[in-house]
C-alpha positions in Angstrom: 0.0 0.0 0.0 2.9 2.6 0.8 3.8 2.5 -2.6 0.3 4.0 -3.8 0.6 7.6 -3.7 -1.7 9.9 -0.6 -2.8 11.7 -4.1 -4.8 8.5 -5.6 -6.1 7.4 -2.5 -7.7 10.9 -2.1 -8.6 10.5 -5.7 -10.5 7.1 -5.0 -12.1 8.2 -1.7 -13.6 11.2 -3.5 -14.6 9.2 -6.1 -16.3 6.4 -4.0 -18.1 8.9 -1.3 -19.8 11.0 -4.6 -21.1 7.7 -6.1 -18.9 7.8 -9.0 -18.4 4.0 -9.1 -18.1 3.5 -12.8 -15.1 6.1 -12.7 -13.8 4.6 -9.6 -13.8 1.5 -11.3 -11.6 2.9 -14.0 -9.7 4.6 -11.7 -8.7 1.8 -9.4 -8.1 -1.0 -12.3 -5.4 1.9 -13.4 -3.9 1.3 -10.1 -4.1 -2.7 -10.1 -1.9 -2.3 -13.4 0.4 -0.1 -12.0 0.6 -1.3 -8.9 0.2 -5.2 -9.0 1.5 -6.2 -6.1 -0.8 -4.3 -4.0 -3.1 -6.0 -1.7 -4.9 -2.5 -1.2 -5.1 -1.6 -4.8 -6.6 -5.5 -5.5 -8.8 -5.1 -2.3 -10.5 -2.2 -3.9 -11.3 -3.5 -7.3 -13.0 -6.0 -5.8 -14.6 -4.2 -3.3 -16.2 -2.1 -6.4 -16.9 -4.9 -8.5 -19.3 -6.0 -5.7 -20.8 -2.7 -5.6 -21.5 -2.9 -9.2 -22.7 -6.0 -9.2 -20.0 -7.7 -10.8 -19.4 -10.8 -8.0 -17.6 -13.5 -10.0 -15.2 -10.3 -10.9 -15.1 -9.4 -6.9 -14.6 -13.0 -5.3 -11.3 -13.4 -8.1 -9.5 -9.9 -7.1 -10.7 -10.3 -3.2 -8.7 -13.6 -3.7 -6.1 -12.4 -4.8 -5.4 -9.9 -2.2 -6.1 -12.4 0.4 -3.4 -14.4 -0.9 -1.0 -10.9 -0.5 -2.4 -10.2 2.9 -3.4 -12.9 4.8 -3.6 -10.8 7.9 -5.9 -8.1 6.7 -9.5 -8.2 8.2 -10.9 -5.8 5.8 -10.2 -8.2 3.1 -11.4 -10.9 4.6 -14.6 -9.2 5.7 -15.1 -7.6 2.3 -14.3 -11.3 1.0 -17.2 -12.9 3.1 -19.3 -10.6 1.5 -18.8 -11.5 -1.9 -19.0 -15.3 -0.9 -22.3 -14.3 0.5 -23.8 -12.6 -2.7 -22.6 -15.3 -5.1 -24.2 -18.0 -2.6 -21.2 -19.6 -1.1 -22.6 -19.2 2.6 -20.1 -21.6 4.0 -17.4 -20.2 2.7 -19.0 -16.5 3.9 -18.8 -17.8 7.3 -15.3 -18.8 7.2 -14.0 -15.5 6.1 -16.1 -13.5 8.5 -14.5 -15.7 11.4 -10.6 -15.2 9.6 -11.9 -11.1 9.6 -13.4 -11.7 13.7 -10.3 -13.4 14.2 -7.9 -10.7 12.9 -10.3 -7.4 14.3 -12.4 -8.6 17.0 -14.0 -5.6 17.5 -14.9 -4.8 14.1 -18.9 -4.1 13.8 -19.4 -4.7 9.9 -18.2 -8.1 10.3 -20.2 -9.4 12.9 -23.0 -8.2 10.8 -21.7 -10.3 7.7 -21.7 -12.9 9.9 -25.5 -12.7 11.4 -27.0 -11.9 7.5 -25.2 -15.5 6.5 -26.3 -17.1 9.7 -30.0 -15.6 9.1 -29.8 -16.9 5.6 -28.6 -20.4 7.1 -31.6 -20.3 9.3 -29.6 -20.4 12.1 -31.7 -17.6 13.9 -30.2 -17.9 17.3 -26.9 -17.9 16.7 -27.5 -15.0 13.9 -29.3 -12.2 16.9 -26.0 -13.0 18.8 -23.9 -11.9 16.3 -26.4 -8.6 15.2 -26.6 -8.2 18.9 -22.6 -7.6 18.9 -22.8 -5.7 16.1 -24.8 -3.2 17.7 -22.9 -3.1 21.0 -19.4 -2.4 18.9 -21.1 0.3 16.7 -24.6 0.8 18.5 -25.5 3.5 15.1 -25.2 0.4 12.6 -28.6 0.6 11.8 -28.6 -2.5 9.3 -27.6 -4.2 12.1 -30.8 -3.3 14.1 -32.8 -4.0 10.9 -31.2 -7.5 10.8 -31.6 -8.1 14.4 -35.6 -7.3 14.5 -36.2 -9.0 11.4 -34.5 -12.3 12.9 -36.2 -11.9 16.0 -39.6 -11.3 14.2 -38.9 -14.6 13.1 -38.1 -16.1 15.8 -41.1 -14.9 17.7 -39.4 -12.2 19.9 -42.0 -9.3 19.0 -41.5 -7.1 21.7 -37.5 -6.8 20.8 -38.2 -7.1 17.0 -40.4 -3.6 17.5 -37.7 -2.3 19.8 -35.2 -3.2 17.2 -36.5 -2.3 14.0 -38.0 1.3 15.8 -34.1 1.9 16.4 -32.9 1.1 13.0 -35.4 3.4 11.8 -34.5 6.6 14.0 -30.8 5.9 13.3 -31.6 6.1 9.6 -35.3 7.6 8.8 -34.1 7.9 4.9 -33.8 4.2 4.5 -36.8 2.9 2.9 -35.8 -0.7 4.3 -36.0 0.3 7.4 -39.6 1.7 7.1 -40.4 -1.7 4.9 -39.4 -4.1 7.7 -41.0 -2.0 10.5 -44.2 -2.3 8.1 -44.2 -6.3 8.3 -43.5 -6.5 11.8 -46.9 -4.7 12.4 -48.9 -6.3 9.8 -48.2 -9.6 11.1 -49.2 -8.1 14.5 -52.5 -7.4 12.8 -52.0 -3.6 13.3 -52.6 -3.1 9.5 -53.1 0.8 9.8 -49.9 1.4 10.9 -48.2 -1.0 8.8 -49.7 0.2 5.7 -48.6 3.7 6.7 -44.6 2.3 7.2 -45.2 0.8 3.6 -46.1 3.9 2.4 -43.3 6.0 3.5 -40.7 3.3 2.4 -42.7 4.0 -1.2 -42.1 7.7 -0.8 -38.6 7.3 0.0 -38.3 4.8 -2.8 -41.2 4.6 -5.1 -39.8 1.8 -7.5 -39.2 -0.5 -3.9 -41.0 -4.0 -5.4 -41.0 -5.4 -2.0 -42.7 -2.8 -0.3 -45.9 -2.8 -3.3 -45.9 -6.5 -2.9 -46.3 -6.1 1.2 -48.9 -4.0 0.1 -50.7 -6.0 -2.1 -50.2 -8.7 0.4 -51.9 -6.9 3.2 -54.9 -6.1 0.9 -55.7 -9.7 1.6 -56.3 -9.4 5.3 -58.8 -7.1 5.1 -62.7 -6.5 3.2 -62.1 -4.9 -0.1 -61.4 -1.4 -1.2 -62.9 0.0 -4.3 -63.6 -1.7 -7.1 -60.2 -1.9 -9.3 -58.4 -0.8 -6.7 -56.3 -4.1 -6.0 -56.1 -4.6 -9.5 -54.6 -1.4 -10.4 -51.8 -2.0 -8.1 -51.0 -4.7 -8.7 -50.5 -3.6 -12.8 -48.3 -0.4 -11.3 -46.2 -3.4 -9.8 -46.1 -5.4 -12.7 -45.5 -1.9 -14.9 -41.8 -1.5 -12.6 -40.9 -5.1 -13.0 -41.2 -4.4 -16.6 -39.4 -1.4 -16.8 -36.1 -3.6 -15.7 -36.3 -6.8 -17.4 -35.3 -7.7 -20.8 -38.2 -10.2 -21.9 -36.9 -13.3 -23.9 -38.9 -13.8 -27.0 -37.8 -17.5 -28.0 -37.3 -21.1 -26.2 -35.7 -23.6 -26.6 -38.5 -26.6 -25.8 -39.4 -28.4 -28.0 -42.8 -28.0 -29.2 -43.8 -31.7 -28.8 -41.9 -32.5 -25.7 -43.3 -35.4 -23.9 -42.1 -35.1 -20.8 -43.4 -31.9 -20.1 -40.8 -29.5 -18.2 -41.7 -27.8 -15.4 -39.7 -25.2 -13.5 -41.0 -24.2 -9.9 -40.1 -21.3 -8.4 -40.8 -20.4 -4.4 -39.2 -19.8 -1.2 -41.3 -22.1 0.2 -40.0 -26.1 -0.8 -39.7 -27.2 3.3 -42.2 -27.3 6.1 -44.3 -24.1 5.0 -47.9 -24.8 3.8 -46.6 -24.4 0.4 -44.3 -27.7 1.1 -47.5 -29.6 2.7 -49.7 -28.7 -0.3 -46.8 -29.9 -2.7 -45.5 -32.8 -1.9 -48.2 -35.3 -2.1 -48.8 -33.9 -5.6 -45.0 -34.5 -6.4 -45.0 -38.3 -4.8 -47.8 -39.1 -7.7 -46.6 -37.5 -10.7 -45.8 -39.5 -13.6 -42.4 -38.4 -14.3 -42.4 -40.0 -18.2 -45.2 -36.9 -18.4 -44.1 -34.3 -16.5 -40.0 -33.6 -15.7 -40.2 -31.2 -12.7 -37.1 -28.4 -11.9 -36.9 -26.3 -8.8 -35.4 -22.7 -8.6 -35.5 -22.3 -4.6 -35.7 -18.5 -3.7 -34.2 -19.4 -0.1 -31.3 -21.2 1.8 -33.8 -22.6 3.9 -34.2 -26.3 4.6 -35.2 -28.9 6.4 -36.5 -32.9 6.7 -39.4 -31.8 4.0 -37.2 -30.2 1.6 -35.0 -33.7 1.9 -37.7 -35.7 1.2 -39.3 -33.7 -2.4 -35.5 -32.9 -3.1 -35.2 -36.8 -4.8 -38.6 -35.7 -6.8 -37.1 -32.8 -9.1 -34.6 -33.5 -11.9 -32.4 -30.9 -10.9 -32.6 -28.2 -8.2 -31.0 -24.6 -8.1 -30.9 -21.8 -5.7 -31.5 -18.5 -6.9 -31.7 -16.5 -3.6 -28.5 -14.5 -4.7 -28.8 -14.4 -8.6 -30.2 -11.1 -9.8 -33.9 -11.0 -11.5 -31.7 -11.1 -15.0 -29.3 -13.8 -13.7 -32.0 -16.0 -12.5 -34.1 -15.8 -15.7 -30.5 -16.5 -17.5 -30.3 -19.5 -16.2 -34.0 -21.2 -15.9 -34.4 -20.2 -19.7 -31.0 -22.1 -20.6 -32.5 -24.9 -18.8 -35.4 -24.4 -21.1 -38.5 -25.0 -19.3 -42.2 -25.6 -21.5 -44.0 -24.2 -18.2 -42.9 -21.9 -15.5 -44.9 -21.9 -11.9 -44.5 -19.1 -9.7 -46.0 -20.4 -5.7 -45.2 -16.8 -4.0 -47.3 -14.4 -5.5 -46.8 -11.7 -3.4 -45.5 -13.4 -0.5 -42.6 -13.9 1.3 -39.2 -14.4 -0.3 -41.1 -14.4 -3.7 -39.4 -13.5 -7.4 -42.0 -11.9 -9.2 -40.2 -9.6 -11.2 -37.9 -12.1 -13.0 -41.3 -13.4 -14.6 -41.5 -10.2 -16.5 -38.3 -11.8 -18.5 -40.3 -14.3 -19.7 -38.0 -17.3 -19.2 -40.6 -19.6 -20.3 -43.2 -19.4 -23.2 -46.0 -20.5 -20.6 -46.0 -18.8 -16.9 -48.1 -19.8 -14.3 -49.9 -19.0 -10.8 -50.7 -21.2 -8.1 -50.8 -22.3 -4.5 -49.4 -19.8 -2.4 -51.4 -17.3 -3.0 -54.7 -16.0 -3.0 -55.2 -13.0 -5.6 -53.5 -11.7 -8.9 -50.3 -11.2 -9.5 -51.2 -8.3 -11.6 -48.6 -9.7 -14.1 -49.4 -9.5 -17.8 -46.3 -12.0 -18.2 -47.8 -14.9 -15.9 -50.5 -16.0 -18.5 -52.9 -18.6 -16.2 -53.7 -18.3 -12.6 -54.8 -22.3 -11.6 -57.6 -22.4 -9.6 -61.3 -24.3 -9.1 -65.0 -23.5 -9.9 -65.4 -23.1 -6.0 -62.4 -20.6 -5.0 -62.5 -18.6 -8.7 -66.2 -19.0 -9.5 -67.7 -18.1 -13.1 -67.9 -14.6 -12.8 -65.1 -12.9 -10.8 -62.6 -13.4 -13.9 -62.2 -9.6 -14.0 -60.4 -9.5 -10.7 -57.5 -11.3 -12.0 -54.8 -10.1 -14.9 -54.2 -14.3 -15.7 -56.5 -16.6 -17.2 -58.1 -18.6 -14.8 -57.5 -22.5 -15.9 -60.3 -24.5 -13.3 -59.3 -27.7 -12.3 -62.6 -29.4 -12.0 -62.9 -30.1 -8.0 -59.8 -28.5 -6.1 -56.8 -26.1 -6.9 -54.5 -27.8 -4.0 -54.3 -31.2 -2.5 -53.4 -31.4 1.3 -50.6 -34.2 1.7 -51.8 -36.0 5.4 -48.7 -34.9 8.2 -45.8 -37.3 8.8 -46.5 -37.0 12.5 -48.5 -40.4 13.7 -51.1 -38.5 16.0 -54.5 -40.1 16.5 -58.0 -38.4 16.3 -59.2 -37.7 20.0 -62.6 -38.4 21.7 -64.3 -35.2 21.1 -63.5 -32.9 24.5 -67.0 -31.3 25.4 -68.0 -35.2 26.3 -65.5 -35.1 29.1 -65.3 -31.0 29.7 -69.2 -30.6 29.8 -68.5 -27.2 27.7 -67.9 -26.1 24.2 -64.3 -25.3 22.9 -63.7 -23.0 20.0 -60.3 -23.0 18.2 -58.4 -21.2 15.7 -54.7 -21.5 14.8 -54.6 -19.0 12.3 -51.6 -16.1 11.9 -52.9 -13.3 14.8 -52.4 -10.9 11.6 -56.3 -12.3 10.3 -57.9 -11.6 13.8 -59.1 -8.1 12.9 -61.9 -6.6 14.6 -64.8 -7.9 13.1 -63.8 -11.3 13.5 -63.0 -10.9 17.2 -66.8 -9.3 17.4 -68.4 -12.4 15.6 -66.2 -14.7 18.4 -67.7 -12.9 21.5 -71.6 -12.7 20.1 -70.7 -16.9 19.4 -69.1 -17.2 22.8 -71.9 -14.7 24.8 -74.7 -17.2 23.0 -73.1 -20.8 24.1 -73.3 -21.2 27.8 -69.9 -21.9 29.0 -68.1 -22.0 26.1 -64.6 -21.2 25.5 -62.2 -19.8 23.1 -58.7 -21.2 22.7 -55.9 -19.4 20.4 -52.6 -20.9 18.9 -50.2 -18.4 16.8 -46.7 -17.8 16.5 -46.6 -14.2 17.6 -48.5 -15.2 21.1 -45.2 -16.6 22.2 -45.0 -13.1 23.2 -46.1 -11.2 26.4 -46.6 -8.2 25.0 -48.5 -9.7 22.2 -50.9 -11.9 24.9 -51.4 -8.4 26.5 -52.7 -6.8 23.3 -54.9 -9.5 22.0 -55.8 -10.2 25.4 -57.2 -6.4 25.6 -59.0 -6.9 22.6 -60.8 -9.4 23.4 -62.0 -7.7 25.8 -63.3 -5.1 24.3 -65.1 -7.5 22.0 -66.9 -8.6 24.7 -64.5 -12.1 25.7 -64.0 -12.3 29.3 -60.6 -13.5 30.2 -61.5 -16.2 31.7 -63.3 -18.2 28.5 -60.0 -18.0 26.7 -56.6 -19.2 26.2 -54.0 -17.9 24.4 -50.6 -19.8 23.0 -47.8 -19.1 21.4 -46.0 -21.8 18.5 -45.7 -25.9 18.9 -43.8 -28.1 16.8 -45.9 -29.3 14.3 -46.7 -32.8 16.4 -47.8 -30.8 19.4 -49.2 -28.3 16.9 -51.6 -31.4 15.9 -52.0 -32.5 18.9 -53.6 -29.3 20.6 -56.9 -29.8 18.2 -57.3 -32.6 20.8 -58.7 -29.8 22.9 -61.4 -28.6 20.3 -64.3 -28.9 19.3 -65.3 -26.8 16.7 -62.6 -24.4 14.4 -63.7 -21.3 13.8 -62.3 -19.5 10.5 -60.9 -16.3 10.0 -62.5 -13.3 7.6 -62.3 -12.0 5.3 -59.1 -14.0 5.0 -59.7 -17.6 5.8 -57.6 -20.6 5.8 -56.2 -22.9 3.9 -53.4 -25.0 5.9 -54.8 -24.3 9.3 -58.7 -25.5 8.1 -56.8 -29.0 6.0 -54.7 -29.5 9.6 -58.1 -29.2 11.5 -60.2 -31.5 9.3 -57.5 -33.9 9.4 -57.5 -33.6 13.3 -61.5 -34.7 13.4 -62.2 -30.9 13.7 -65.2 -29.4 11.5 -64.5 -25.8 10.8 -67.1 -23.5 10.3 -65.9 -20.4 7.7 -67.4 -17.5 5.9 -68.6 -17.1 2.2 -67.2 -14.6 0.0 -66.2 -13.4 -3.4 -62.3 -13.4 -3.6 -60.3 -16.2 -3.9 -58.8 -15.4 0.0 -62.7 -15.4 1.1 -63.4 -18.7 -0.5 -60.6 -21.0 0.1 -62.7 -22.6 3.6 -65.2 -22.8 0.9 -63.4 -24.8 -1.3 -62.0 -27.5 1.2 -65.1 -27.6 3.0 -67.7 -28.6 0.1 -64.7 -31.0 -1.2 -65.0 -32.7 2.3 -68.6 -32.7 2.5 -69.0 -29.8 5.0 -71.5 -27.4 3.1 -73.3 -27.1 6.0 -70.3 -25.7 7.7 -70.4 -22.7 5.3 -72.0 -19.3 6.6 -73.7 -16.5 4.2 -72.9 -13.7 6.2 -71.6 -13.1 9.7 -74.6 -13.2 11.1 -75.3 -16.4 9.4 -72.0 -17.2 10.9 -72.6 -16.5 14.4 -76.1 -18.5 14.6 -74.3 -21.8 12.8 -71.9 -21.8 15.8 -74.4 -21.6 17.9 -76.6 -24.4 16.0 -74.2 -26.7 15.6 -72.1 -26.4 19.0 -75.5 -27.1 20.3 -75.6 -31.0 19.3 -72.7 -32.5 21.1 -73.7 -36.2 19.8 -73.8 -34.9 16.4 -70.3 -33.1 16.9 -69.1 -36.6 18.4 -70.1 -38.7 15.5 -68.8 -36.5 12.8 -65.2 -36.3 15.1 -64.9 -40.1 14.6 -65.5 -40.0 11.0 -64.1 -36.7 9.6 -60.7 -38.1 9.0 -61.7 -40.9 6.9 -64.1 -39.0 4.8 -61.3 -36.5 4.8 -58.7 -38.9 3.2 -61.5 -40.7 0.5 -62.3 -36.8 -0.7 -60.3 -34.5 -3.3 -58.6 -32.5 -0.4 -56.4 -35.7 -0.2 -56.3 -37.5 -3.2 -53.1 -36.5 -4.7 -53.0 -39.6 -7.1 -55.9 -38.0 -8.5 -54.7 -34.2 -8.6 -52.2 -35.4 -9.9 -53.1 -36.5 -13.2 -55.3 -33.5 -13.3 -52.7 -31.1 -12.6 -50.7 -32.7 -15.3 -53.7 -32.8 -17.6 -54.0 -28.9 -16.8 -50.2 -28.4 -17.5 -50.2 -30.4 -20.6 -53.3 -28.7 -22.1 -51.9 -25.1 -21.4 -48.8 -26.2 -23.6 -50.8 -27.9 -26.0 -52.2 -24.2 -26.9 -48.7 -23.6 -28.0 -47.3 -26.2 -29.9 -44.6 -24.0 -31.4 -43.2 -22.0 -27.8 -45.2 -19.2 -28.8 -45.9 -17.1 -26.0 -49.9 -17.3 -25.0 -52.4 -15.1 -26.9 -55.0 -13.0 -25.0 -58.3 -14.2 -25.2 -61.0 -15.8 -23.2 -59.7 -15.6 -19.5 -61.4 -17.9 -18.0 -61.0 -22.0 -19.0 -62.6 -24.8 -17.7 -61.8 -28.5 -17.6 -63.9 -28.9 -20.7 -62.8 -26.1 -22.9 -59.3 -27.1 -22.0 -59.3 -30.7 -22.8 
């Protein structure tokens, strides 16, 4: 380094601190040739390379000077970085520790070391190391923002708030900061006040995907706005993918490709509802019909995404690969069909479907409205969640599959039905297990008119975020003030999924969320002998009780309106015997009905898939036309 001269390193700082990176780039490649045998000089150019987005460029001069300078923590640290953005998350971690090892008290590299532990799934060990962060540089505000988010996670809410309120008075102009702050409180149900955090992220940062897709997202939780509304933003969204991708406009599938290739895209292949909706299907698919491909948005992992691993013919993470990088690489592995299961949802990839990478693009599963993307030509759904009629709230064509758009695969876990509990309690218990984020208002309101009409029934809650005090306080609050006496309920926080199971042993009836209702939580409880009672509505998030409910023979479990909805609770609560005798036969009817017959869906998923292509024979993207199909149009 002493050989550079005080004059260029002034140069590059000035450079580098105006945002002059291209220049700086230039600038510092000069010094590399002139100065070869500079750690510094090769430190730099790959420091900027990362900044530019040029990683492969970054990891070989970070390398380099790492050979030079074995002893330097800022290479090491900047090093663990560029491991971390091309995906290499081990060997992240290992040069975090050599940077730890070599400046112990160096803030940034803690942090490196918490975002690869986060992205590991390692959540614990990951708040340590953001917690250390923040004690060597307590105004590192991405390391608040990483610690909340992990502890948001994790189920911490009081210290996720605490956390992500800090990150945001350290740095007020960050729209992440606002962003994260924004999902923390919709997942608290305090959808005001998240929608308002979204907002100012947008004003900060108007083109921020992430923050329209939270959003959109949140749109789903509660009745809707005017008409179009949804819709419209949902296009905007769509209209900013647009503006950055660079849409491919040939394949290379083969037009009469038997088996048909499918690429999957999610965040979600492990034990997420998206994982227990899947893998059934997977077990049963015939693969001399249907070859499928996975493009994981996420590190994550576990026993499930082990087990449907073995079922796709090749697997890729694309958590670190840019929209353009991504699409690169799932067009050369040239997919007929392309499935998006985030919508917008966590962890999802949206935008790189405005690339086109495959002549035919796809919605399903993991989520419950448009994507407002012009690019993702068919939405899959049912006659019962998309009825004939409501085709103008969507952007895709709606391709029906003629009984159920998902197919519940039964839990690994060995857990028996129980007795039904009122027998032995002498009194009614009502359950729900849904995210606290769907227990708005009106919903609380409609629980304490059920519970103020049953004689000494009671109400017993299971979500994640009740692991918290604070949380229990708040809910337990409102409750109150929807007329629920402490006393008739119970609130808890998260099980493993075994105990999870295990605590419908303590209900009797499941009551669904409005207006957005379940789809996991009311499969788990009808597997567990519980009948759930739901609400009828018009959007696909209203109607997905609907749609497991009449598959399983529950239509009488189906309320109009919430009144309708209060006096069914009360009817049926009423008949213990009947409740009994439907306990002991609900699973079996359960397993013998669509919502588990994935031999079944299947072939009709593949039939679905196979007539989509089957409109074009030559890779020709799809033509716009009628937007709905049905089974029989499409066969």
């Amino acid at each position: 380094m002493s050989a550079i001269r005080p004059a260029d390193l002034e140069r590059l700082s000035q450079l580098t601190s105006s945002g002059q990176f291209a220049q700086a780039l230039e600038f510092v490649r000069k010094l590399v040739r002139r100065h070869p045998a500079s750690s510094f000089a090769w430190n730099a150019l790959g420091a900027l390379l990362g900044q530019l987005g040029e990683n492969a460029g970054a990891i070989e001069a970070l390398e380099r000077a790492a050979r030079m300078a074995p002893s330097d923590g800022a290479v090491q640290k900047n090093l663990g970085g560029a491991y971390a953005l091309a995906g290499r998350l081990e060997d992240s971690a290992r040069a975090f520790q050599n940077a730890l090892r070599l400046n112990p008290m160096d803030a940034g590299s803690y942090l490196g070391m918490g975002q690869v532990l986060a992205m590991r799934d390692m959540l614990p060990v990951a708040a340590q190391f953001y917690r250390t962060a923040v004690q060597c540089d307590p105004d590192l505000h991405i390391a608040w923002r990483g610690l909340g988010t992990v502890l948001m996670t994790m189920g911490e809410i009081g210290e996720s708030e605490r956390s992500l309120r800090r990150a945001l008075a350290l740095a007020p102009g960050v729209a992440e900061n606002h962003q994260m702050l924004g999902n923390l409180l919709a997942m608290l149900g305090r959808m005001e006040e998240a929608r308002e955090s979204l907002r100012e992220c947008l004003a900060i940062d108007p083109a921020h995907l992430a923050a329209r897709s939270n959003l959109l997202f949140l749109r789903q939780y509660v009745a809707p706005g005017p008409a179009g509304e949804e819709l419209g933003e949902a296009l905007a969204f769509a209209r900013l993918a647009r503006e950055r991708a660079r849409p491919y406009g040939s394949w290379n599938c083969a037009a009469d490709a038997r088996p048909l290739r499918v690429g999957f895209v999610s965040g979600d292949l492990r034990s997420h509802p998206v994982g227990y909706f899947l893998e059934g299907m997977l077990s049963h698919l015939d693969p001399g019909r249907i070859e499928v491909l996975a493009y994981s948005t996420s590190h994550m992992e576990d026993a499930l995404t082990q087990r449907i691993r073995a079922r796709f013919a090749r697997w890729t993470t694309i958590a670190e690969m840019s929209d353009g990088q991504a699409a690169a690489r799932i067009h050369g592995d040239a997919p007929h069909v392309l499935i998006d299961l985030s919508g917008h949802t966590a962890m999802n990839r949206l935008a790189l479907f405005a690339w086109r990478p495959a002549p035919v693009q796809v919605s399903w599963l993991g989520y419950v409205a448009t994507t407002g993307m012009p690019e993702i030509d068919y939405l899959l759904a049912d006659p019962l969640t998309v009825p004939p009629g409501t085709e103008d709230l969507y952007v895709e064509r709606i391709w029906r599959l003629a009984q159920t758009r998902f197919c519940f695969t039964p839990p690994a876990q060995d857990i028996e039905v129980s007795p039904l509990p009122a027998l032995a309690k002498g009194h009614v218990t009502f359950g729900c297990f849904n995210t606290l984020a769907k227990l708005q208002d009106g919903v609380l309101q409609a629980w304490g008119r059920i519970l103020r009409e049953v004689p000494g029934s009671r109400l017993r809650l299971m979500a994640r975020q009740l692991g918290d005090a604070d949380v229990r306080s708040s809910l337990a609050a409102r409750l109150d003030r929807a007329g629920i006496d402490a006393e008739r309920f119970d609130l808890l926080g998260a099980l493993p999924r075994g105990g999870y199971l295990a605590a419908y042993h303590a209900i009797d009836i499941a009551l669904d969320p409005f207006p957005f209702t379940g789809g996991t939580t009311t499969a788990e409880a009808l597997w567990m002998g519980v009948p759930v009672l739901t609400l009828d509505g018009v959007r696909l998030v209203e109607r997905q009780g609907v749609g497991l409910l009449r598959c399983a023979g529950l239509s009488g479990w189906i309320a109009r309106d919430p009144d309708d909805y209060v006096r069914r609770a009360v009817r049926l609560a009423g008949d213990p015997g009947e409740l009994s005798r439907l306990r002991a036969r609900l699973r079996g009817e359960v397993l013998a009905s669509p919502v588990c017959n994935a031999a079944d869906f299947a072939r009709e998923f593949t039939g679905a898939l196979l007539g989509m292509w089957d409109e074009h024979p030559r890779g020709a993207a799809p033509v716009a036309g009628d937007r709905s199909i049905s089974p029989a149009i499409a066969s």
